[in-house]
C-alpha positions as CSV (number, residue, x, y, z in Angstrom):
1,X,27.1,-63.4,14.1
2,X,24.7,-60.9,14.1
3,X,26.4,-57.9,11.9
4,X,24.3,-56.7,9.0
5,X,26.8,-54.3,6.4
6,X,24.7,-51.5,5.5
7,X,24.8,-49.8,1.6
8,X,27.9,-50.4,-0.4
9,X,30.2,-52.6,2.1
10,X,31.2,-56.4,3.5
11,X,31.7,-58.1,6.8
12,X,34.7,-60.3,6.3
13,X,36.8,-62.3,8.5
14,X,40.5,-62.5,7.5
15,X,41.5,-66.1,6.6
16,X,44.4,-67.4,9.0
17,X,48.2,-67.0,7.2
18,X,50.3,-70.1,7.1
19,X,52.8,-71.2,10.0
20,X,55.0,-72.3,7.6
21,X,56.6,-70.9,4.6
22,X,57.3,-73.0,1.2
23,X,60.7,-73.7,1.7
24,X,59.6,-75.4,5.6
25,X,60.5,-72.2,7.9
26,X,58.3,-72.5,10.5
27,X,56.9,-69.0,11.6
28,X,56.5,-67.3,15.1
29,X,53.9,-65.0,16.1
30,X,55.5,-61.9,15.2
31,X,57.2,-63.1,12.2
32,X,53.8,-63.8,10.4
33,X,52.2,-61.0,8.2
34,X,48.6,-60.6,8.5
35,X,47.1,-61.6,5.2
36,X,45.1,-60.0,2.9
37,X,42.7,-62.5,2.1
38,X,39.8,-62.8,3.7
39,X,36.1,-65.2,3.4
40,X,32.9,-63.0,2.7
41,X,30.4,-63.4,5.8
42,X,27.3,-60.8,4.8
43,X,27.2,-58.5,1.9
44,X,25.3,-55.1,1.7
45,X,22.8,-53.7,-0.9
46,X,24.1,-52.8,-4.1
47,X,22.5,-53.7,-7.3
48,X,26.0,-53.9,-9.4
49,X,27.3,-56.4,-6.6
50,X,28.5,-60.0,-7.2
51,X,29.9,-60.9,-4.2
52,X,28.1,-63.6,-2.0
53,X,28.3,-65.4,1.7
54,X,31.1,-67.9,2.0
55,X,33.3,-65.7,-0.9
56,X,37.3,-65.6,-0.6
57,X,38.8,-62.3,-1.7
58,X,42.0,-60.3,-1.5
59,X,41.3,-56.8,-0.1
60,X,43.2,-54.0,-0.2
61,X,45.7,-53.8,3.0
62,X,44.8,-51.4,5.9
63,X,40.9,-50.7,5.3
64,X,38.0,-51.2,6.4
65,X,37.0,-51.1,10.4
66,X,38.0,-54.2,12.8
67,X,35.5,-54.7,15.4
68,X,35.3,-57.8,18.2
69,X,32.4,-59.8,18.7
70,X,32.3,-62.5,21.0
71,X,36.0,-63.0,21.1
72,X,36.3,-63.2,17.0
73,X,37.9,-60.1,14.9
74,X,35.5,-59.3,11.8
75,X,36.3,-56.6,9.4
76,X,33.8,-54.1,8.4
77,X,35.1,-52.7,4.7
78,X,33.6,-50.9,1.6
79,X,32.8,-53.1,-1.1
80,X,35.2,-50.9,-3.3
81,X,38.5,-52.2,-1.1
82,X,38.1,-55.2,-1.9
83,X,40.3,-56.2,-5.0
84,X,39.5,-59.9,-6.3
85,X,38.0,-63.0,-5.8
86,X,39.8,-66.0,-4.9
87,X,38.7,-68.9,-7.3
């Protein structure tokens, strides 16, 4: 991947949901809810910053920009949408 974020944002790729749910339901295609969590794949200049590569965080649902490259989805997003960091 060749995307470089420019100033204050992330490239992230969302992290797939589970097929299944905790009680054994298995889950079609349409019933699954894209997830919110996504792993960090390049980070942008900003001094106050502490996310790095390789990251899992929860963002905030419908931001950022979804772009295809190469047949894979990556998400484009400010570094302000995104909420946590998955430890």
């Amino acid at each position: 991947m060749n995307i470089k974020p420019l100033g204050k944002r992330a490239v992230i790729q969302r992290v797939e949901a589970e097929e299944k749910t905790t009680s054994g339901i298995i889950l079609t295609g349409s019933a699954k809810e894209k997830p919110q969590y996504a792993r960090i794949l390049a980070v942008g200049v900003d001094e106050e910053n502490e996310l790095k590569v390789g990251d899992q965080v929860i963002y905030k649902q419908y931001s950022g920009t979804t772009v295809k490259i190469d047949g894979e989805e990556f998400i484009v997003i400010e570094l302000e949408d995104i909420l946590a960091i998955i430890e």
